[in-house]
N, C-alpha and C positions, 0 to 999 in steps of 0.2 A: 504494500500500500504506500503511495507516496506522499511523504507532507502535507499537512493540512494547512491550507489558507488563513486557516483560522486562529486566534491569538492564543498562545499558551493559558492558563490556569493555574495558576498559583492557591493552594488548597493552605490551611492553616489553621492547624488543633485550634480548638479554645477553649477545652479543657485540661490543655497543661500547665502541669503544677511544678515545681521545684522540688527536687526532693527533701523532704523533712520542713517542708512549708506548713502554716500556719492552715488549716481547714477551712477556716472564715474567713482569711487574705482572700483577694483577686485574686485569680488565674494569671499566670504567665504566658498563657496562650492568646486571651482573650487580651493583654496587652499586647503583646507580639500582633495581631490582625488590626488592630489599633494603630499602632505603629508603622503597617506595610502600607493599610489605608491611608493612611495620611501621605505617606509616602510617593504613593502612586495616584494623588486623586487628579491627575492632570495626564495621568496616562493610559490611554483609550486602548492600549497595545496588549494591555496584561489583564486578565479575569480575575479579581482577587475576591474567595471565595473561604467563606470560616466553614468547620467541619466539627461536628464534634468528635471526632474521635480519629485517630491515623493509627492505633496498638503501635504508638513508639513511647511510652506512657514511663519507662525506664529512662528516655533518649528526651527528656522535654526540653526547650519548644521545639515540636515538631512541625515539617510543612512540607509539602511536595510538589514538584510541576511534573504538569503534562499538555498534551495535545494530540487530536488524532493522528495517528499515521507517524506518533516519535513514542521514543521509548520516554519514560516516566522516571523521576526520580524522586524518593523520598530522604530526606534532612534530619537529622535530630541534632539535638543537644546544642539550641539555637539561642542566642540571648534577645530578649525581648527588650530590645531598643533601638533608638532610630539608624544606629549602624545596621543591626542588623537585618533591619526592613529593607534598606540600603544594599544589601548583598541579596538579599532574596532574591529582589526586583529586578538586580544585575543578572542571575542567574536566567531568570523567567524571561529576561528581553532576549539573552542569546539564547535559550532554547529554539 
């Protein structure tokens, strides 16, 4: 199958936690999609997409890109901050 015309997907837990994080904190996920939103809100290129769940739950923050007709990749152990929304977006534009 060949490449899809169509923009990558960037997927992003938002139920990742830190490990030995506090139960009633925020999610680190759900800041990390925060963070890639903000990031990306002027870019029409990338799908950015929250998920509850990726089972990388060991590997938190977790996020993946994909797009038809490319192989897919999944992330873990991501810091939820505007760097690293920054490197997602990097990754998801060259997919």
């Amino acid at each position: 199958m060949p490449p899809s015309p169509e923009p990558s997907t960037l997927l992003v837990c938002t139920r990742c936690r830190a490990a030995g994080a506090d139960p009633e904190s925020p999610r680190a996920g759900a800041a990390l999609l925060a963070a890639v939103r903000a990031a990306a809100a002027d870019d029409c290129a990338i799908r950015v997409v929250g998920i509850a769940c990726l089972s990388g739950c060991k590997r938190a923050c977790a996020a993946a890109v994909m797009a038809p007709g490319k192989v897919g990749y999944v992330f873990g152990d991501l810091p939820a901050d505007p760097e690293g929304a920054a490197d997602l977006l990097a990754v998801a534009r060259a997919h």
